[in-house]
MARLUM-392355 format. One record per atom (N, C-alpha, C): atom name; residue number from 0; x, y, z. Coordinates in Angstrom, 1 decimal, padded with zeros to 4 digits. Example, Ala and Ser with C-alpha at 12.3 -4.5 7.8 and 13.67 -1.06 7.14 Angstrom:
REM residues 2
{site 'N' 0 {013.2 -005.7 007.8}}
{site 'CA' 0 {012.3 -004.5 007.8}}
{site 'C' 0 {013.2 -003.3 007.8}}
{site 'N' 1 {012.8 -002.2 007.1}}
{site 'CA' 1 {013.7 -001.1 007.1}}
{site 'C' 1 {012.9 000.0 007.9}}
REM end
This chain:
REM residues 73
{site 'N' 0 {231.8 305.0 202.4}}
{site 'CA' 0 {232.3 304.0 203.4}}
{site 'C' 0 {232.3 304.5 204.8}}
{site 'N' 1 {232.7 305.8 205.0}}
{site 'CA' 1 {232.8 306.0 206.3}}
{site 'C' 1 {231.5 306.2 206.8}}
{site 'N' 2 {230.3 306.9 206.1}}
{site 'CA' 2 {229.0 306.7 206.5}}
{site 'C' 2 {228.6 305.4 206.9}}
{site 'N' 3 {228.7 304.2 206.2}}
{site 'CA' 3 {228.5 303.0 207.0}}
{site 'C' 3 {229.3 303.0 207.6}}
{site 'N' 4 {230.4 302.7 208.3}}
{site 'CA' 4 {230.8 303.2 210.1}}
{site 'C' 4 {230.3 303.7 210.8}}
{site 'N' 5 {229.7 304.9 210.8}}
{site 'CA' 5 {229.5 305.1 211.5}}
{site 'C' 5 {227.9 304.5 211.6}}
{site 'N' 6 {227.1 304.4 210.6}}
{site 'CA' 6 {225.4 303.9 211.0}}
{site 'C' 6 {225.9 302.4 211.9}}
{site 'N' 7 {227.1 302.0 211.5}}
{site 'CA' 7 {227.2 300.7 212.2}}
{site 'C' 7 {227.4 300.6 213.9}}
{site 'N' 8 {228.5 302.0 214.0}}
{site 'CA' 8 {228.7 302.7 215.6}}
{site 'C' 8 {227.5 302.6 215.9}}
{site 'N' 9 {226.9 303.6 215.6}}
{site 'CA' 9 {225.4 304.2 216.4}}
{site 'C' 9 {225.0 302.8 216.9}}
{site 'N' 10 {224.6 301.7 215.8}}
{site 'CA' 10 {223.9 300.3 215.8}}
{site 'C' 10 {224.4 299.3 217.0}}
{site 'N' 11 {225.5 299.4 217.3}}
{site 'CA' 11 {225.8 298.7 218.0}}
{site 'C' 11 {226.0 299.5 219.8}}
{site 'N' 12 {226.2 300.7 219.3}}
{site 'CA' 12 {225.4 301.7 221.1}}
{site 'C' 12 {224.2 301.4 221.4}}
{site 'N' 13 {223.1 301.1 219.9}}
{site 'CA' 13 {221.8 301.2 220.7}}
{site 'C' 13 {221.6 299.6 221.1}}
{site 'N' 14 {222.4 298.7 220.0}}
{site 'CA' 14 {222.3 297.5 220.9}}
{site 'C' 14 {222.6 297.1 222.4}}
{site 'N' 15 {224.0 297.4 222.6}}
{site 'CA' 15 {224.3 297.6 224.0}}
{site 'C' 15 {223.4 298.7 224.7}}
{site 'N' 16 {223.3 299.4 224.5}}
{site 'CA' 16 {222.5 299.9 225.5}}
{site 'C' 16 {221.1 299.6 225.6}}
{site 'N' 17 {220.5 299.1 224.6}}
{site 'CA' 17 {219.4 297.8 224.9}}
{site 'C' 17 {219.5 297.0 225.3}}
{site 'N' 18 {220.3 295.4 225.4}}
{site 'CA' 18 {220.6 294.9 225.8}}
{site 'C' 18 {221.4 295.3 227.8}}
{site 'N' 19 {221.7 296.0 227.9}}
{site 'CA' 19 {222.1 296.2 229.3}}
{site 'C' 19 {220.9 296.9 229.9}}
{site 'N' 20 {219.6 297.1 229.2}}
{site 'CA' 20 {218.7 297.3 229.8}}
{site 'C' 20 {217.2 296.2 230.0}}
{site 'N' 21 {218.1 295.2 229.2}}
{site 'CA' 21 {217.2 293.7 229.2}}
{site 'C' 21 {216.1 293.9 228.4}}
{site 'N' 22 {216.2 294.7 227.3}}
{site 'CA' 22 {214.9 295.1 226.4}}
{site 'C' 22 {215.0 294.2 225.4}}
{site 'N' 23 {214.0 293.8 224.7}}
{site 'CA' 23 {214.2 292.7 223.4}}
{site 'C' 23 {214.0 294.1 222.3}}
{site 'N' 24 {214.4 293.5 221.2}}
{site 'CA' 24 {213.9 294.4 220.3}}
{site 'C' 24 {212.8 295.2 219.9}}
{site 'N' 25 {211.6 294.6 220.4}}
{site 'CA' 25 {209.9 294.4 220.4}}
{site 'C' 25 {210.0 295.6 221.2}}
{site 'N' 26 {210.2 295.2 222.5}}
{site 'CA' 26 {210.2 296.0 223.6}}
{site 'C' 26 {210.4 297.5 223.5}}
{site 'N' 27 {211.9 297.8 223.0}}
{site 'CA' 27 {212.3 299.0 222.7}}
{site 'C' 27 {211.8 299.8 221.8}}
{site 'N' 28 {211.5 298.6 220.7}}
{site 'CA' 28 {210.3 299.7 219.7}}
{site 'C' 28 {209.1 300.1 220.0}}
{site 'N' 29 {208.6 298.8 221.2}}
{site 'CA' 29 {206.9 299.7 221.7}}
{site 'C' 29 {207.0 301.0 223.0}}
{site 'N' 30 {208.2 301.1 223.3}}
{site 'CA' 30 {208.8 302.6 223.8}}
{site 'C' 30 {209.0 303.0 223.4}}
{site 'N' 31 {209.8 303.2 221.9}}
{site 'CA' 31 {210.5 304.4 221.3}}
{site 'C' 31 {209.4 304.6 219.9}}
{site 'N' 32 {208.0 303.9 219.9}}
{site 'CA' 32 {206.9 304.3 219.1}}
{site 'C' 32 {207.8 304.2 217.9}}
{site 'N' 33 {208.5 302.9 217.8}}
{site 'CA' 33 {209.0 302.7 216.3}}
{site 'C' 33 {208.7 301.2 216.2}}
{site 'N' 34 {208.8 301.0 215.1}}
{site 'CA' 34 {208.7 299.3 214.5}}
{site 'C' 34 {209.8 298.8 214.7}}
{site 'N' 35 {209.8 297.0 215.0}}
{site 'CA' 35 {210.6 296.3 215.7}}
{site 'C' 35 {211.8 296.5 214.2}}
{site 'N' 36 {210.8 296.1 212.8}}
{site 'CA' 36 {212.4 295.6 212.2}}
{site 'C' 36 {213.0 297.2 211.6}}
{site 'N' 37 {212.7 298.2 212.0}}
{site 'CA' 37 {213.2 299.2 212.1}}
{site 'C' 37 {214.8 299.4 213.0}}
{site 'N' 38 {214.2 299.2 214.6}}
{site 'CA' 38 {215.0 298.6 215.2}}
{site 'C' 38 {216.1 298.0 214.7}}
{site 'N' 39 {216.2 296.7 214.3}}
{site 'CA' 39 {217.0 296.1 213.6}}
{site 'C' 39 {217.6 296.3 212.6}}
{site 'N' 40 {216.9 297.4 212.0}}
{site 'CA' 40 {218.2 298.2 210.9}}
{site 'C' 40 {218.8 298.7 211.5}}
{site 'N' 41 {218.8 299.4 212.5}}
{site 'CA' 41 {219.4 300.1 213.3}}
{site 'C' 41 {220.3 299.4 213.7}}
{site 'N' 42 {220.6 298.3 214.5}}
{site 'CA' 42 {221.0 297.5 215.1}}
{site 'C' 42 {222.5 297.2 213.8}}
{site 'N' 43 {221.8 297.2 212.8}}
{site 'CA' 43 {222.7 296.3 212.1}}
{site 'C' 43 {223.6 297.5 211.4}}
{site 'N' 44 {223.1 298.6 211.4}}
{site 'CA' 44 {223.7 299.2 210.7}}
{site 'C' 44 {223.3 300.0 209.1}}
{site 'N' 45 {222.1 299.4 209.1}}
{site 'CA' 45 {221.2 299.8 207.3}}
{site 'C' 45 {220.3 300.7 207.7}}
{site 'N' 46 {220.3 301.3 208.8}}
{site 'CA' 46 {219.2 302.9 209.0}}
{site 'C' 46 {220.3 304.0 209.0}}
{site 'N' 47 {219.6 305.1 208.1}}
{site 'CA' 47 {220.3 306.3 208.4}}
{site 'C' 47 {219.1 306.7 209.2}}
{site 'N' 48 {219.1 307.0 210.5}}
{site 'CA' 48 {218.2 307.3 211.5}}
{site 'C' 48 {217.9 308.9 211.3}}
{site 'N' 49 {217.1 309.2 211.8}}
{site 'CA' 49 {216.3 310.9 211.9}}
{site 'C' 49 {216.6 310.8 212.8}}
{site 'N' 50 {217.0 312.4 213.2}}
{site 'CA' 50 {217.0 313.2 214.8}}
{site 'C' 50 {216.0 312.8 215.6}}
{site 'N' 51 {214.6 313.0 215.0}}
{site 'CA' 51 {213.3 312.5 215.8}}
{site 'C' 51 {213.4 311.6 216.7}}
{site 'N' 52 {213.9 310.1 215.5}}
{site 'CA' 52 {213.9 309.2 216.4}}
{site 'C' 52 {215.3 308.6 217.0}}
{site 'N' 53 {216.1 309.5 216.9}}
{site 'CA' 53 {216.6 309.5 217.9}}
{site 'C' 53 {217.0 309.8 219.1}}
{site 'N' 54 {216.2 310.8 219.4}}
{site 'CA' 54 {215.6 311.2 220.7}}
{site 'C' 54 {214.8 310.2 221.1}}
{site 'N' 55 {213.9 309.7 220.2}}
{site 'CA' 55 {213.2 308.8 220.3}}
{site 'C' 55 {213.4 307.3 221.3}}
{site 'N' 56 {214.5 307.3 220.8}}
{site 'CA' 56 {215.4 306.1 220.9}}
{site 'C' 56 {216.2 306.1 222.4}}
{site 'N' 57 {216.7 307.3 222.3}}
{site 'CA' 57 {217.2 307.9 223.4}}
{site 'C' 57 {216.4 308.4 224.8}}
{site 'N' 58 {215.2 308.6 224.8}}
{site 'CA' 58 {214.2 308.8 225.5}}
{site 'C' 58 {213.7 307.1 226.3}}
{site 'N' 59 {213.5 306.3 225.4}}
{site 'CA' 59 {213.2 304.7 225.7}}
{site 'C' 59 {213.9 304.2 226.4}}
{site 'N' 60 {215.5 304.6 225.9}}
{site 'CA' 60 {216.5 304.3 226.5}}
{site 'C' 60 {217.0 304.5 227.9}}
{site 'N' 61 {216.4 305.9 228.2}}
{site 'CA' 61 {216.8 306.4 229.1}}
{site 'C' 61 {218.1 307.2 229.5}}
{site 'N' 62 {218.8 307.8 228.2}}
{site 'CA' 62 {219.9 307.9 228.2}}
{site 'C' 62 {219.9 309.3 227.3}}
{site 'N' 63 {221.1 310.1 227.1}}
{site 'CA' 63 {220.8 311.4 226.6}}
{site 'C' 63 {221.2 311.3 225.3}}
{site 'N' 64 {221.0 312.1 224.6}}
{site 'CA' 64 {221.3 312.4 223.2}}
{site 'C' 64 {222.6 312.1 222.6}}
{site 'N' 65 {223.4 312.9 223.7}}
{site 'CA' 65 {224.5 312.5 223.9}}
{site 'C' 65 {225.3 311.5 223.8}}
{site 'N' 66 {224.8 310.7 224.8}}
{site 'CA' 66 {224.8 308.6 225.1}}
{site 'C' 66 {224.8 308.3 224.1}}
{site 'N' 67 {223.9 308.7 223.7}}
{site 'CA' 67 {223.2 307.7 222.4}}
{site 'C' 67 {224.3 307.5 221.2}}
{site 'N' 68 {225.1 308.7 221.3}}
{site 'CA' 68 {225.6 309.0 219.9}}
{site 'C' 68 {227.1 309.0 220.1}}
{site 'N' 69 {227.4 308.6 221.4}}
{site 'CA' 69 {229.1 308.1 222.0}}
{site 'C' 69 {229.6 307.0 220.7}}
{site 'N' 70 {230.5 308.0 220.6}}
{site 'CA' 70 {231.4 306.8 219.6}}
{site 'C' 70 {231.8 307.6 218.1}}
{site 'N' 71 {230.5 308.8 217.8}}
{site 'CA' 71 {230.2 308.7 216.6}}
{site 'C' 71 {230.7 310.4 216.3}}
{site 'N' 72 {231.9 310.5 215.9}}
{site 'CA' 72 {232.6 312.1 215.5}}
{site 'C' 72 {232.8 311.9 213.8}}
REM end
């Protein structure tokens, strides 16, 4: 249970911080060289994400590793 908490934290940083960068989903994935409904797991909470792409993600983003992962102890 608490593993879904947190995939759902992470999901909703990378939303927000997609969305406050006016990215659509599409968008973010053809930056972070991932698939859109990948993305959207993400988003929702059904990805256990890799380190890779979360730099990945984090790089697109523009934001540090760090950022990315605010929220999530």
């Amino acid at each position: 249970m608490i593993k879904n908490i947190k995939l759902k934290i992470f999901g909703e940083q990378v939303r927000k911080l997609r969305k406050a960068r006016g990215l659509s989903q599409e968008e973010l994935a053809e930056l972070a060289e991932l698939h859109r409904n990948y993305i959207g797991g993400i988003e929702r909470g059904e990805r256990n994400v890799a380190l890779l792409n979360m730099v990945r993600l984090a790089k697109a983003l523009g934001v540090s590793l760090s950022e990315l992962l605010e929220g999530i102890e």
